[in-house]
N, C-alpha and C positions, 0 to 999 in steps of 0.2 A: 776748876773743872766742875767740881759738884754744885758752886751757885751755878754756872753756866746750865746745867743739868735740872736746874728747879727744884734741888734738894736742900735748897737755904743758907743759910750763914751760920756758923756755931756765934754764941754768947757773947764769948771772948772777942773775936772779930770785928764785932758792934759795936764792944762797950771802947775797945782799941780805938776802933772810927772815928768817934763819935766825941772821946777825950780829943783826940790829935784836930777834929777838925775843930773844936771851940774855941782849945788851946792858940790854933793856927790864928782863926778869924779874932781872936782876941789881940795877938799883936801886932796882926795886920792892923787895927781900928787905933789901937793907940798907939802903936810906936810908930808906924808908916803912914800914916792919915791922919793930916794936920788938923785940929780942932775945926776949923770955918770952913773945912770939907764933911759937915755933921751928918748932910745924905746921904753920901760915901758909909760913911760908918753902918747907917739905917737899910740900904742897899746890902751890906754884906750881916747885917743880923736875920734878913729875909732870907738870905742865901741858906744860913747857916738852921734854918728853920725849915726851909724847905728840904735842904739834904737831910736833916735829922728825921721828918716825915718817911721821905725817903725808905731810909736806914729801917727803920724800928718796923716800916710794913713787909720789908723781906723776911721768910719765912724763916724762925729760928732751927737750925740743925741740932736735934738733939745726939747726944754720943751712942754709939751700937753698945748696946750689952753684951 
């Protein structure tokens, strides 16, 4: 509700992201995409560059005092 609201993303949220999605596209590229599919791999390192862009220009929530 609060990013919906333009109040940003707390820290944690981000740095959560942004592990889960490398991690994700990491075994997507070698465990499920056979080596002689090398574009495939290159296709989803874009992907994971453009999400991470993304991610990092949402505005940080900092905590109420």
């Amino acid at each position: 509700r609060r990013y919906r609201n333009g109040e940003g993303l707390p820290l944690v949220s981000k740095v959560a992201t942004l592990v889960l999605l490398w991690a994700t596209l990491a075994v997507s590229a070698f465990a499920a995409v056979p080596s002689r599919l090398w574009w495939l791999r290159i296709i989803l390192l874009l992907v994971g560059v453009g999400v991470t862009v993304h991610v990092l220009r949402i505005k940080t929530r900092r905590r109420q005092a």
